[in-house]
C-alpha positions, 0 to 999 in steps of 0.5 A, spaced: 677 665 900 675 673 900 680 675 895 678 670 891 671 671 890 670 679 890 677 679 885 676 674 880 669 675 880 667 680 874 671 674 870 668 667 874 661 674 871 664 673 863 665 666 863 659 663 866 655 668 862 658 666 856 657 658 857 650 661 859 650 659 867 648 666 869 643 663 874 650 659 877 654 665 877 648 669 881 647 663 886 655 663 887 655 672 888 649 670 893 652 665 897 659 668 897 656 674 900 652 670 905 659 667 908 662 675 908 656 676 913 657 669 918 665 672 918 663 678 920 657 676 925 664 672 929 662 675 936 670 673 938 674 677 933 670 679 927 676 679 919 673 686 918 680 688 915 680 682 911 674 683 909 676 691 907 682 688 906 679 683 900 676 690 897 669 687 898 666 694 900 664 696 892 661 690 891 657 689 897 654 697 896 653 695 888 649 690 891 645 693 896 643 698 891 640 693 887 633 693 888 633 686 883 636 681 888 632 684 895 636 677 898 642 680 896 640 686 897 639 685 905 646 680 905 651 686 903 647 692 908 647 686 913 655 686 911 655 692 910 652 694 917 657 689 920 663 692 918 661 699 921 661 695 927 669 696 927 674 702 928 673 709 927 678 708 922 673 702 918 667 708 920 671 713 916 671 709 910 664 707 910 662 714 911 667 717 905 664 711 901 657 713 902 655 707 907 652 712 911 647 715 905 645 708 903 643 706 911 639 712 913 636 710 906 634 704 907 631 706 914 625 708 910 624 701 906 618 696 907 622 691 908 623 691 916 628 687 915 632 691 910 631 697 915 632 694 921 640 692 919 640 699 917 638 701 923 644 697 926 649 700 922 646 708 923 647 705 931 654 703 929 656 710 926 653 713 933 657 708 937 663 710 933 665 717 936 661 723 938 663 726 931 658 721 929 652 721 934 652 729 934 652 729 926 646 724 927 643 727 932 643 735 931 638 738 925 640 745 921 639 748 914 644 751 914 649 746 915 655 745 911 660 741 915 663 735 910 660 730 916 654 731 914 648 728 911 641 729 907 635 726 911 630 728 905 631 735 905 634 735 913 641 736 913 643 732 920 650 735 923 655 735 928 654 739 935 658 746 934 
């Protein structure tokens, strides 16, 4: 079912659009993402490499960029958040896709909700491995380590 959504999902885009079902399509982006997110929270053992496996990370950031759609904004960091909940190879991956970024940007929203989900994320980065937790927890200008990233002007690094 994954792969079927998240791959035939441009095309189901062009055709409704061109029957002008535009609001049908976006009800079926919105609920596909919402049973991503039921996977993931399965406490027992979560399909999180189905889920990577289904190519869905590109879709689920392009939605939690989209500050149109704050419902599916909230579904695809709360996916997105529960994917970094994995192994430090699912970590690794999120991180080089710019997860992370997106996380310590939405901290900073208004949405308590939004933020909390990202906190969530950033906790399961943290969990992950030392490399992870030290780059979150140690602050230098002068850092250039490629596990780093920017707080606003603040480089956070990894413990020398």
């Amino acid at each position: 079912i994954l792969y079927f959504f998240f791959q035939a999902e441009d095309g189901i885009r062009d055709a409704q659009e061109s029957r002008g079902l535009g609001d049908v399509y976006k009800r079926q982006v919105y609920q596909g993402v919402i049973a991503v997110r039921k996977l993931l929270c399965d406490e027992s053992e979560p399909p999180i490499q189905q889920v990577i496996d289904a190519h869905t990370i590109p879709k689920l950031i392009e939605y939690a960029k989209n500050e149109q759609k704050p419902q599916l904004q909230l579904e695809s960091i709360w996916c997105l958040s529960n994917l970094a909940a994995g192994t430090s190879h699912h970590c690794k991956l999120l991180a080089d896709k710019g997860v992370l970024d997106l996380f310590i940007r939405f901290v900073q929203s208004d949405n308590l909700n939004m933020a909390q989900h990202a906190l969530w994320g950033i906790g399961n980065f943290a969990g992950d491995s030392e490399s992870y937790r030290d780059c979150l927890l140690y602050t230098s200008d002068a850092a250039d380590d490629l596990l780093c990233v920017d707080l606003g002007g603040r480089r956070i690094i990894k413990k020398k």
